[in-house]
C-alpha positions in Angstrom: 241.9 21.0 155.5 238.8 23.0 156.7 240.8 24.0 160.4 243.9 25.4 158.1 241.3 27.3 155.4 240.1 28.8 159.0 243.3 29.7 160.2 244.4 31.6 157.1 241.1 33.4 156.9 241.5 34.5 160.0 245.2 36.1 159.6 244.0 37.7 156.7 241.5 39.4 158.7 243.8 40.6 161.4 246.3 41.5 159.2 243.2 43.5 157.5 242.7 45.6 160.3 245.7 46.5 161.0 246.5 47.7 158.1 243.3 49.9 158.0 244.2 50.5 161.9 247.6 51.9 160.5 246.1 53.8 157.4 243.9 55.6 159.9 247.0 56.9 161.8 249.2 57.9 159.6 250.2 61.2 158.7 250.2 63.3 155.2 253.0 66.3 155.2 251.3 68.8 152.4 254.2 71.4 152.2 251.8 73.8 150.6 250.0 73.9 154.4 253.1 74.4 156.0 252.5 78.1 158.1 255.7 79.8 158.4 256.7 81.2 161.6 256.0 85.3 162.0 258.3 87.6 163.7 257.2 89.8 166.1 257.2 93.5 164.6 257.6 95.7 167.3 261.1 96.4 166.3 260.7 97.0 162.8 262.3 100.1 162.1 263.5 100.9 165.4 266.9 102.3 166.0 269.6 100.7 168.8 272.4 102.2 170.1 275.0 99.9 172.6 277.0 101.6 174.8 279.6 101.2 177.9 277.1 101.8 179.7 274.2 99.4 178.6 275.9 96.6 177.3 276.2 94.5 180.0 272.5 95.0 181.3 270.4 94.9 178.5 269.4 92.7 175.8 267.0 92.3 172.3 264.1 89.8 172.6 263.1 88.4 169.6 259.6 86.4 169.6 257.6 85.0 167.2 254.4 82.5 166.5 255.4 78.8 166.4 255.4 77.3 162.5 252.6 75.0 161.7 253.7 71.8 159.8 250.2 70.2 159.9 251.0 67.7 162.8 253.0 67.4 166.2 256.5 68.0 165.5 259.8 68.6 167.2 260.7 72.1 165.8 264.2 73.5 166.1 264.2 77.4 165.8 267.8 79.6 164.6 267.4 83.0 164.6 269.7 85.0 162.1 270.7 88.7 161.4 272.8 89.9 158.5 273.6 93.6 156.9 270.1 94.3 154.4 271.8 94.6 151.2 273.1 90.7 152.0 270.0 89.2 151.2 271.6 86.6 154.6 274.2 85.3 152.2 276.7 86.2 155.6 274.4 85.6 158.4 275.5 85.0 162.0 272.8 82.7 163.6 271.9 84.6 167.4 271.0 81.7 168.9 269.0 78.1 169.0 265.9 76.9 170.8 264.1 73.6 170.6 260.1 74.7 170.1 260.6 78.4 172.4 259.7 81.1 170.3 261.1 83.6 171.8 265.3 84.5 172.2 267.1 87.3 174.7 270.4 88.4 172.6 272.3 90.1 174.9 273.9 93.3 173.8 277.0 92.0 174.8 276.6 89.5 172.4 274.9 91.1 169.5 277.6 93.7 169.7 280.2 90.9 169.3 278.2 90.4 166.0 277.7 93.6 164.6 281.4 94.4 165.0 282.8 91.6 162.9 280.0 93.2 160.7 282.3 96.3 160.3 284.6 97.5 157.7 286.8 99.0 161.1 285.6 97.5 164.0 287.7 100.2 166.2 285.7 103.0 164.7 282.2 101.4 164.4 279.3 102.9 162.4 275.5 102.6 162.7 274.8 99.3 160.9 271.2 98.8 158.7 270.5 95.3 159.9 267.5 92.7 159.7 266.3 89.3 161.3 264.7 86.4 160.5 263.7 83.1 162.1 264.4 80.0 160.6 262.1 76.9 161.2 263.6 73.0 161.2 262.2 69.2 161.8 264.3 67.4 159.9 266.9 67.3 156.9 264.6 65.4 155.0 262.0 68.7 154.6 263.1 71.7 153.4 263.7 74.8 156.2 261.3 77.4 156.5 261.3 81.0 156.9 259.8 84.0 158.7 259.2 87.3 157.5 262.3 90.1 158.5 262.3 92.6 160.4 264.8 95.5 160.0 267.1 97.6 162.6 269.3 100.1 162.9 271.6 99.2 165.6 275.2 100.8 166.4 277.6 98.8 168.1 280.4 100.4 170.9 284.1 99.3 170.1 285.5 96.3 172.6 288.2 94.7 171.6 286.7 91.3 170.1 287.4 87.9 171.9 287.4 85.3 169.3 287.3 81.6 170.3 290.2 80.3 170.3 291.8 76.9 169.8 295.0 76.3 171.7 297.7 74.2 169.8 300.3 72.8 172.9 303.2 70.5 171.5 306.7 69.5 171.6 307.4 72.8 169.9 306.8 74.8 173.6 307.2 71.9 176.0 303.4 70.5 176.1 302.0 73.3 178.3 298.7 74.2 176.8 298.7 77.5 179.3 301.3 79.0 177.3 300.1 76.9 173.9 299.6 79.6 170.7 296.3 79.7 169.6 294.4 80.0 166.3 290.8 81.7 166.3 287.5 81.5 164.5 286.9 84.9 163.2 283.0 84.3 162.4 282.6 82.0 166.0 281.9 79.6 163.5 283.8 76.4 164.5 286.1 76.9 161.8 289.2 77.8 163.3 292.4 79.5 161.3 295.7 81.0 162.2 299.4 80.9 161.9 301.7 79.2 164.1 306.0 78.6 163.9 307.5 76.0 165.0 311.3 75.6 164.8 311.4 71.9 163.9 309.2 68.8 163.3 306.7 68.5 166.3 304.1 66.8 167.8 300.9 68.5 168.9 297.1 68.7 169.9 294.4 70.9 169.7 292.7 71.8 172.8 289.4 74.2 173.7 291.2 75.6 176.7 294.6 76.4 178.3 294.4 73.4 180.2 294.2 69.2 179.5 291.0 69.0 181.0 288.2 70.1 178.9 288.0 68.7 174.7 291.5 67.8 173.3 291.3 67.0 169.4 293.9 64.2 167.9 294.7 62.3 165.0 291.9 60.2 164.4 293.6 58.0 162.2 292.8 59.2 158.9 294.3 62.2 156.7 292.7 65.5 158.0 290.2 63.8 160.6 290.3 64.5 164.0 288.8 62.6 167.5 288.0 64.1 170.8 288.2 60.2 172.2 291.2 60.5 174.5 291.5 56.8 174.0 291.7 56.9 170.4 293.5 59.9 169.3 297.1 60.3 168.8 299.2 63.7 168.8 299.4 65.4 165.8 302.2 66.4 163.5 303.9 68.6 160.9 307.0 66.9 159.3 309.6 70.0 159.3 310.2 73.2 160.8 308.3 76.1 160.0 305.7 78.9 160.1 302.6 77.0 159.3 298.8 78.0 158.7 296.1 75.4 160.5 292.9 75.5 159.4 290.7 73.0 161.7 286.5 72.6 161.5 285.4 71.3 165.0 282.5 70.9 163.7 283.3 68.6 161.1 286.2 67.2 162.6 289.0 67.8 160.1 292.3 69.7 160.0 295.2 70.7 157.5 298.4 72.9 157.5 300.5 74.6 155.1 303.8 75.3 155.9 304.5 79.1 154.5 307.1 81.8 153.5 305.8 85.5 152.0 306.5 87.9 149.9 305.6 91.3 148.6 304.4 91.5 145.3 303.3 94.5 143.2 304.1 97.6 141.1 304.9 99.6 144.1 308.1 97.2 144.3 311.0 96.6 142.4 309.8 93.4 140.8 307.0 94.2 140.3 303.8 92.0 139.5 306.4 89.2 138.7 308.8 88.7 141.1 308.4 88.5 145.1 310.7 91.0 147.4 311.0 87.7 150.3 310.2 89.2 153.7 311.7 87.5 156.7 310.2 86.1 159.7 311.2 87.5 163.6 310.7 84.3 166.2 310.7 86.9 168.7 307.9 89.6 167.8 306.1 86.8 165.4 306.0 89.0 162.4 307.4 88.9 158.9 308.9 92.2 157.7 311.0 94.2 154.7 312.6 97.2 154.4 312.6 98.2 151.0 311.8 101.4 148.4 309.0 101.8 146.9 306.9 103.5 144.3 303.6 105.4 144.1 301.4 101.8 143.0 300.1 99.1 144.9 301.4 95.9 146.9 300.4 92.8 148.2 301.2 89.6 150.4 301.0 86.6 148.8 302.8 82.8 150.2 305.1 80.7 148.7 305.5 82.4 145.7 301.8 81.7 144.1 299.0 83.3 144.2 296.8 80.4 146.0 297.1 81.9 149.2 297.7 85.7 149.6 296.6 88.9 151.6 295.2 92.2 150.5 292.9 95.0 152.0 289.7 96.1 151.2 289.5 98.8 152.6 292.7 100.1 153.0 292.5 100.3 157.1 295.4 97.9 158.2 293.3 94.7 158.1 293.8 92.0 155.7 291.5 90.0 153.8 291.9 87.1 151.9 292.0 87.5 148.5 291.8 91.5 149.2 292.2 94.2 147.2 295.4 96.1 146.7 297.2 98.2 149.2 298.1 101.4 147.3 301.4 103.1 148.1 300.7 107.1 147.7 304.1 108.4 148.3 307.4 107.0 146.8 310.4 106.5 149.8 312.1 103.8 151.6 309.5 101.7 153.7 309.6 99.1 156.3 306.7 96.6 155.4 305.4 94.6 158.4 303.1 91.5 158.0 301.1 90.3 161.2 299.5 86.9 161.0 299.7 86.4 164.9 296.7 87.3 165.6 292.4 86.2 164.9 292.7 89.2 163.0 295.6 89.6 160.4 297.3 92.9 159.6 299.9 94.9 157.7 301.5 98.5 158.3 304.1 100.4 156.1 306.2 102.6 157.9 307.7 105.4 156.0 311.6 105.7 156.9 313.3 109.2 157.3 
């Protein structure tokens, strides 16, 4: 009896210090310590202007001090840059570094940026811009941020190359090196665009022209996709037609609408009521009408509802989602084109003699 009173005291001392060995190591996170990371401010204020000339050799170096969470951690750092008035409800992240605190942009890059920034990207304006730094350990405690910084940097027009996602099928004979595509116009991961195909098909989404770099497929569930070769089936749409694909490769996950449009509006003889159907050319890939019109406004809209339709903000031949009307200032016979072929979509009214 006295060997097992022994034995017990003596587990409870072990087990004593181990606990006091493991109280004496751990770590308190007091979030009111945290030290947020600071932004260099060398560049406050300054002005940038990218050019032919400089945009392939230069580049903006951002640096700042490292955050201070009170303990060793594994800090992830994003940088971001947004237009001042947005308060960085739009931001573009510039890049990613695990614990650096520094980041080379290059112009070529930043430009890329700044024109997706602009209301015409083909006649770009100086752009009032700022920065901040954004500071993460883990999901579990909230991110921190830097002070800003503000610029005034003016991009060059070059025609944008948005990634692309390349959509080869039974519609086009399985060759992904003359596959459509549908882009990501924020280089995002989230990819959109419009593709026809004549009759029911079978397809995949691939990151290249080619079968040998990631191919996404059915994963076996509604909307979910796999890049496991061995897992993933080819995809589908049930009939013919022009379809909109919207896919998150970051998420994994896919759907399509299968689409006819319409112009709608006061300018046109039906008014706000009743869509003037516009028909689709295989051949050029866009939808068009010729039609009169009156002084008033127009817009695109699919299917006949107004859950999915086009207008322009800013009255430049881009289209926005949702967008404001496109105003018709002189009465006449038009031709109204629609282009969803492309990243970026369009319209143009062509005034017939």
């Amino acid at each position: 009896m006295k060997r097992t009173q022994i034995i017990i005291i003596l587990m409870a001392l072990v087990l004593g210090m181990s606990s006091c060995k493991k109280d004496e190591d751990r770590v308190v996170f007091d979030p009111a310590k945290v030290v947020a990371p600071q932004l260099n401010s060398e560049l406050d204020g300054t002005q940038i202007e990218i050019t032919t000339d400089n945009i392939d050799s230069a580049g903006l170096v951002l640096n700042w001090t490292a955050s201070d969470y009170g303990f060793n951690a594994a800090i992830t750092y994003t940088v971001q840059m947004d237009l001042q008035e947005n308060n960085f409800t739009n931001a573009f992240a510039l890049g990613t570094t695990s614990g650096e605190t520094s980041l080379n942009v290059s112009y070529n890059d930043l430009n890329n940026f700044l024109l997706l920034m602009e209301n015409d990207p083909e006649s770009p304006v100086a752009l009032d811009v700022e920065f901040r730094v954004l500071s993460l350990i883990s999901d579990a405690v909230d991110t921190i941020y830097s002070n800003t910084i503000k610029m005034n940097i003016k991009p060059v027009y070059i025609p944008i190359v948005y990634p692309q996602l390349y959509v080869p099928g039974a519609y086009q004979g399985w060759n992904p090196a003359t596959a459509d595509s549908i882009g990501s116009l924020n280089s995002d991961g989230k990819f959109e665009g419009y593709i026809y195909m004549a009759e029911a098909s079978e397809f995949k989404f691939t990151s290249a022209r080619d079968w040998d770099h990631t191919n996404y497929g059915d994963a076996g569930e509604p909307g979910k996709l796999t890049t496991e070769n061995g897992l993933s089936n080819n995809l589908s749409v049930p009939e013919g037609g022009f379809y909109k694909f919207n896919v998150n490769t970051n998420e994994l996950t896919w759907s399509y609408l299968k689409t006819t449009w319409g112009l709608i509006g006061d300018a046109t003889a039906g008014g706000w009521d009743t869509d003037t159907p516009m028909e689709y050319d295989e051949e050029t890939q866009l939808w068009s009408v010729t039609a009169d019109l009156s002084v008033g406004d127009i817009k695109f809209r699919a299917n006949g509802g107004w859950e999915l339709n086009y207008g322009s903000d800013d009255q430049n031949g881009r289209l926005q989602q949702g967008g404001g009307n496109i105003h018709v200032d002189e009465a006449g016979n038009y031709t109204v084109i629609l282009d969803l072929s492309t990243t970026v979509y369009k319209y143009r009214l062509e005034k017939n003699d």
